[in-house]
N, C-alpha and C positions, 0 to 999 in steps of 0.2 A: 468270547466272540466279540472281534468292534464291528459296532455299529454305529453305521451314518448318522451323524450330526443332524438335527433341521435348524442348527445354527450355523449363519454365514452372516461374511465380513461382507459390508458394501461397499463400494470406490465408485466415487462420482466425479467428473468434472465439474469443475465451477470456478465460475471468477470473481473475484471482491476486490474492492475498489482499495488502491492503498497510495499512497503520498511517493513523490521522487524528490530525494533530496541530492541536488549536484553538487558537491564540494568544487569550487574553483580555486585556482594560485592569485595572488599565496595565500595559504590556508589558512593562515593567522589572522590574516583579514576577511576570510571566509568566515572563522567560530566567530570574531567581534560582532559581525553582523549579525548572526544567528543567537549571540547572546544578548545583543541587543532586542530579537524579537521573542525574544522569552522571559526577555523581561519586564515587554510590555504586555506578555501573554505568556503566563509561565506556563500555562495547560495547551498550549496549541498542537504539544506531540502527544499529549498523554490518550490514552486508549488509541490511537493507532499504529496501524502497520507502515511501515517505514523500508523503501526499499532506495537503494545509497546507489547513486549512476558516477561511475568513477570516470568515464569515457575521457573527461576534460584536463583529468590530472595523471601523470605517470609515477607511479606511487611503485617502492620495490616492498617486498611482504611486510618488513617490521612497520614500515612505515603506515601501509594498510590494519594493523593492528593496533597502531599508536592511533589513527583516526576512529576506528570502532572503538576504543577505549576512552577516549574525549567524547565520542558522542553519547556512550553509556553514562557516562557522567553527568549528563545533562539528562538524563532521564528518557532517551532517545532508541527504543527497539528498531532493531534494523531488521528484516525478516529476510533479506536479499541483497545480493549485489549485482549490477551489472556494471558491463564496460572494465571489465576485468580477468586476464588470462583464463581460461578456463581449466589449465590445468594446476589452478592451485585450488580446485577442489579439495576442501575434506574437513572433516569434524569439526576442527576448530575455527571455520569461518562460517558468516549463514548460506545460506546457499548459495551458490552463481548462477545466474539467470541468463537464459539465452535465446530470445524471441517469445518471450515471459514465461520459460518452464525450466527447471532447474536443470542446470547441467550434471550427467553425471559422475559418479566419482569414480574411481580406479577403481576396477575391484581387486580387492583383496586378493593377496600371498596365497591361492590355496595349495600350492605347492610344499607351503611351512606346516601346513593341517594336513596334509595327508599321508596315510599312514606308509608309512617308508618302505615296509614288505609289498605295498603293492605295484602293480606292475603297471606302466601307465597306460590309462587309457581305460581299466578296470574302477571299479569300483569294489573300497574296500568294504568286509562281511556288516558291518554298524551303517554306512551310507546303504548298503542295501536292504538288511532290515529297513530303514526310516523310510526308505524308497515303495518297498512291500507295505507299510505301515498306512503310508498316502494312499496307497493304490485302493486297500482295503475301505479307508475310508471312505473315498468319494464315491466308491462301485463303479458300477457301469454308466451310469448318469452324472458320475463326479464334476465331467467337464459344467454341468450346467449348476451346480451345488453353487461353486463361486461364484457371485452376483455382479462382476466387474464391467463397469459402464462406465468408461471415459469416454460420455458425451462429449462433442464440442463446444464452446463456450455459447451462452446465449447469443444474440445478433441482438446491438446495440437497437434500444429503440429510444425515442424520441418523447416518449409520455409523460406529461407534465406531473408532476406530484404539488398538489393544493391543500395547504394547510390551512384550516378553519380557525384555526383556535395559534393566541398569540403562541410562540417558542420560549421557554422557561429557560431561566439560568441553568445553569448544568447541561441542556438536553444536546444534543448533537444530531441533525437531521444530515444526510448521505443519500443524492442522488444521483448514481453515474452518468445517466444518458440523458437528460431531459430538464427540463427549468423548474425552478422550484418556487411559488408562489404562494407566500404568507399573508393571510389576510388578519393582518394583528402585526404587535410588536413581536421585536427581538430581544430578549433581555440581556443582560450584561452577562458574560459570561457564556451565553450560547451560540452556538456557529450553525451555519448555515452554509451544506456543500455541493456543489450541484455541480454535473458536466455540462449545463447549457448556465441559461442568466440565472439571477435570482430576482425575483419582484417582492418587494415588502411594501405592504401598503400601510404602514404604520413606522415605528422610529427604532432604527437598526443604533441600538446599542452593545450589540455581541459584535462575532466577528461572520462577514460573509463571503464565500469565496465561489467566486463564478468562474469558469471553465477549466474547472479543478484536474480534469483528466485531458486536458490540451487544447480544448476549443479557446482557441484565441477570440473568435468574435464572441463569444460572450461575456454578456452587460451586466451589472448590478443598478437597480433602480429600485429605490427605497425612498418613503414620502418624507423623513424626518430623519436627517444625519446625525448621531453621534456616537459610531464604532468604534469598536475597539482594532478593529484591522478589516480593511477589505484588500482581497486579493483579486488578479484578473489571469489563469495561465500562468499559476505560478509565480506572478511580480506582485511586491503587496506593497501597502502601506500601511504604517501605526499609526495611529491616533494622533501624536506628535506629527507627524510627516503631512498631516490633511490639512489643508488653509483650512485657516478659521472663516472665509469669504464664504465657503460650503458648508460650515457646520451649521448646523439646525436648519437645514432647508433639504428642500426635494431636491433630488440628484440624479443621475445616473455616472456611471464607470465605466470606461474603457483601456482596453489595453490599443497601445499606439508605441511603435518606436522602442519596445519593452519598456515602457515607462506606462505607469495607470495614470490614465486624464480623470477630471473627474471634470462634472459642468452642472451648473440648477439645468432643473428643469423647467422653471417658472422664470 
């Protein structure tokens, strides 16, 4: 006799925050640049998700494989693409993204799978078993056995996240919606990512990136400058790139013109 599971699978909606990286022409001067900023930050990709916006470049298949294959080289997870034909969906690319949900794939030949004697439109005696099989299992309350809840994504909120205590090298703080305010240093090494500004009220030596998920008006303002990169909306600068006129003093950062201004604050 089967009997009913009280083990079930659960499916949740959710969203998590991940990086857009746009490749632009020519590409060769696209990786310089990108190897340029890993080199001044060789960890800037590492432990994130990575999803590759092709929209700006016409790339035919080998060519999109020869890009995913330089960017794995650099230590670069891709989790998705967009801006890319949707029907070249399939195993050997990450997913295709399509108003942020994967596209999906062809399904399968099952015409090649089924068994030849049978008559179309039937189901052969093994799909019917397995079919029998199901049925038994869930009973008559089966439908609700499965726990599938594809929530809708949360609704972006605004709430600031306040750090007490300075940010350690290594750490990596991630906040989508909202400003991120450190009341302490940042240490070398640690970033700081927020969908609104970032406020440090102490000396930004890691890296801090303000309107990480597109908010252009957002500022970085930090009391004591010496980063390793601030970004504004995706345009960033290294360390190299920052006048010395700004280093060691209070600041803030804007994006202007996709270029980051930076100005004292004093």
């Amino acid at each position: 006799m089967t009997q009913a599971s009280s083990r079930h699978i659960r499916f949740r909606g959710r969203s998590f925050p991940v990086l857009t990286l746009e490749p632009e022409q020519p590409i060769e001067g696209w990786f310089e640049q990108l190897d340029a900023l890993l080199e001044q930050s060789p960890a800037f990709f590492s432990r994130k998700s990575i999803v590759i916006d092709l929209a700006k470049l016409t790339l035919e298949r080998p060519q999109l494989t020869e890009l995913l294959e330089n960017l794995a080289r650099r230590g670069i997870r891709v989790m998705g693409l967009s801006g890319v034909d949707p029907s070249w969906a399939c195993d050997d690319l990450p997913p295709i993204l399509a108003g942020g949900r994967a596209t999906p794939q062809p399904p399968p030949d099952v015409g090649a799978t089924r068994a030849k004697d049978a008559n179309p439109g039937t189901l052969t005696p093994s799909e019917e078993a397995a079919f029998e099989d199901i049925g038994n299992a869930l009973g008559a309350g089966g439908a609700q056995a499965v726990d599938v809840k594809a929530s809708e994504p949360p609704a972006p909120s605004a709430t600031p996240l306040i750090l007490l205590e300075p940010v350690r090298s290594g750490q990596s703080i991630y906040h989508p919606d909202g400003d991120v305010t450190v009341i302490g240093s940042v240490a070398s090494g640690a970033e700081i990512m927020a969908g609104g500004s970032v406020h440090i009220y102490g000396t930004l030596r890691g890296r801090a990136m303000a309107g990480a998920y597109g908010e252009k008006r957002a500022r970085i303002f930090c009391r004591k400058l010496e980063a390793e990169l601030l970004s504004v909306c995706g345009v960033y600068l290294t360390a190299d790139e920052i006048s010395a006129n700004v280093q060691s003093q209070s600041i803030q950062a804007w994006l202007e013109n996709e270029t980051v201004k930076i100005a004292r604050l004093d």
